[in-house]
C-alpha positions as CSV (number, residue, x, y, z in Angstrom):
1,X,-95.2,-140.4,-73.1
2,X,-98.5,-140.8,-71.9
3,X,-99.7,-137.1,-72.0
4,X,-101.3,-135.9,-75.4
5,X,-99.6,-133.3,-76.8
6,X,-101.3,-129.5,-76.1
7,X,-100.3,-126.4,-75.9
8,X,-98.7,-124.5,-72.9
9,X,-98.0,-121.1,-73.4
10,X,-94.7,-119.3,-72.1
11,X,-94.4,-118.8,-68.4
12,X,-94.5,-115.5,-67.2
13,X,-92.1,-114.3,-64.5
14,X,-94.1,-113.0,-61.1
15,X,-90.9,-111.9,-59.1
16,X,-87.5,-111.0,-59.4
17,X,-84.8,-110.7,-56.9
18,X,-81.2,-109.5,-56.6
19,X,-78.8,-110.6,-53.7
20,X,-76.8,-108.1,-51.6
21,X,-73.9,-108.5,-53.9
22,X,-75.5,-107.5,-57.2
23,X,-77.5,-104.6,-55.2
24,X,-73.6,-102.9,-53.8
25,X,-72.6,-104.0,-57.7
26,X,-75.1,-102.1,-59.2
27,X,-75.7,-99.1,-57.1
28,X,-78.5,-96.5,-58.0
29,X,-81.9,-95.6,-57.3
30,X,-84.4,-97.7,-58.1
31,X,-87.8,-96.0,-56.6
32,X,-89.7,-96.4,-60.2
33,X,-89.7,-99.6,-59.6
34,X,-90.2,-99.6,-56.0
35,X,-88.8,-102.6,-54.8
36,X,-89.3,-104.2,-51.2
37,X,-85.7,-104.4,-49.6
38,X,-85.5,-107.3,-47.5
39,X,-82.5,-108.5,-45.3
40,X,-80.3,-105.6,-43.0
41,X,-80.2,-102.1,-44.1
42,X,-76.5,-102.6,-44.3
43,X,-76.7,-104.6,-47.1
44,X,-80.3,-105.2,-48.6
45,X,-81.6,-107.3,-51.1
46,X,-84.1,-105.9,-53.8
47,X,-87.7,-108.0,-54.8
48,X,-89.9,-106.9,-57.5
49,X,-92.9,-107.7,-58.0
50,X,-93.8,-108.5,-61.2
51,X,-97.3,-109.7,-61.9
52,X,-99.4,-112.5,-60.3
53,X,-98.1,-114.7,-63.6
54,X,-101.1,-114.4,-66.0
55,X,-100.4,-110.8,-67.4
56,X,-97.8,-110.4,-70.4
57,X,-97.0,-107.0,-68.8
58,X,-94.5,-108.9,-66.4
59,X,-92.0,-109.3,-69.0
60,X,-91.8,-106.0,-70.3
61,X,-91.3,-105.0,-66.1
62,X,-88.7,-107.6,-66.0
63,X,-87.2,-106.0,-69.0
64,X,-87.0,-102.4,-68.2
65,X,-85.4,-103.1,-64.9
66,X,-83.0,-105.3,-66.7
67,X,-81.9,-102.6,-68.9
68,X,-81.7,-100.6,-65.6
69,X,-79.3,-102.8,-64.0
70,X,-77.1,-103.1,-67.4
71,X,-77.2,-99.6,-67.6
72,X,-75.9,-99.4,-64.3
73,X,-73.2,-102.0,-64.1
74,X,-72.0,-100.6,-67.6
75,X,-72.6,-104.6,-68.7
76,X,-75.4,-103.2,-71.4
């Protein structure tokens, strides 16, 4: 290796998207989170926004709308 070692902290997430598929799977309303919905109104995706990757708040975001979706699959 050539690099000294140093630290790098954790990355943080910025985004988080579900497919079609996962969206129909899941079901539910999701306006506390207030996703965009791109793709056909027939079968719409769901992107969060998280952060712009510097704030630690990003992961607690990404967690509560994980719970949501276990909660709502019945896989939690």
């Amino acid at each position: 290796m050539t690099t000294p070692a140093h630290h790098e902290p954790p990355p943080v997430p910025f985004s988080f998207a579900l497919g079609p598929d996962a969206v129909a799977d899941r079901g539910g309303d999701d306006t506390a989170f207030a996703p965009t919905r791109p793709g056909p109104a027939a079968r719409p995706a769901l992107h969060y926004t998280l952060g712009d990757g510097t704030g630690s708040a990003a992961r607690e975001r990404l967690r509560q709308i994980n719970d949501r979706s276990a909660a709502a699959t019945g896989a939690g």
